[in-house]
N, C-alpha and C positions, 0 to 999 in steps of 0.2 A: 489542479489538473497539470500544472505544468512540472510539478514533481513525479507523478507518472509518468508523463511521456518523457522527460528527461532520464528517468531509473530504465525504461524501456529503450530508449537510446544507449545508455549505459550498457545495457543485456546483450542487446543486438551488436552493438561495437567491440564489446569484448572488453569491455573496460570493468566491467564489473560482471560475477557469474551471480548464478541461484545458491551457490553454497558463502557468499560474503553476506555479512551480517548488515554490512552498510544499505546492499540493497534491499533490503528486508525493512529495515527502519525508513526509507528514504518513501516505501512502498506506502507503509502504517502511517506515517505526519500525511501524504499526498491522499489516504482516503479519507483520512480522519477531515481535512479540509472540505473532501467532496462532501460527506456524512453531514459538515455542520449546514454547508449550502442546501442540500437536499433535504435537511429537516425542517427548515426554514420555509422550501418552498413544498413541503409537504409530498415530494414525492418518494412516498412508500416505499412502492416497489425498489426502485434505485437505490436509495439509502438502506433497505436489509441489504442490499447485495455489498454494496461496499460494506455496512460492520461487519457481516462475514468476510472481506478480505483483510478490515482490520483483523479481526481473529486469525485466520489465517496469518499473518504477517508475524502477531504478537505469538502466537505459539512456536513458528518457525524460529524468531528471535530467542525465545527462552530455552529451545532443543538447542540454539545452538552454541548457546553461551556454558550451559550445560556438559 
């Protein structure tokens, strides 16, 4: 969690935008962390929603390496 709200801190500051690749990956390890917690404690719901924003992260990353 604290890699989200630090990439989100990043966003909001201006330290980092939506078209840096950094913040994209910083995004994808930060849910992937959430994903393994929320597997573990079984909640569902939460965990589809973060590996959709893995996905989301990882295809972002690959457009833009591309």
């Amino acid at each position: 969690m604290v890699l989200i709200l630090s990439d989100y801190y990043f966003l909001a500051n201006k330290y980092l935008d939506g078209q840096n690749i950094l913040y994209h990956i910083i995004n994808a390890l930060g849910s992937l962390g959430l994903t393994v917690d929320l597997f573990q404690k079984k909640a569902w719901p939460t965990f589809v929603m973060q590996s959709i924003f893995i996905l989301i992260a990882l295809y972002t990353i690959t457009r833009l390496l591309l």
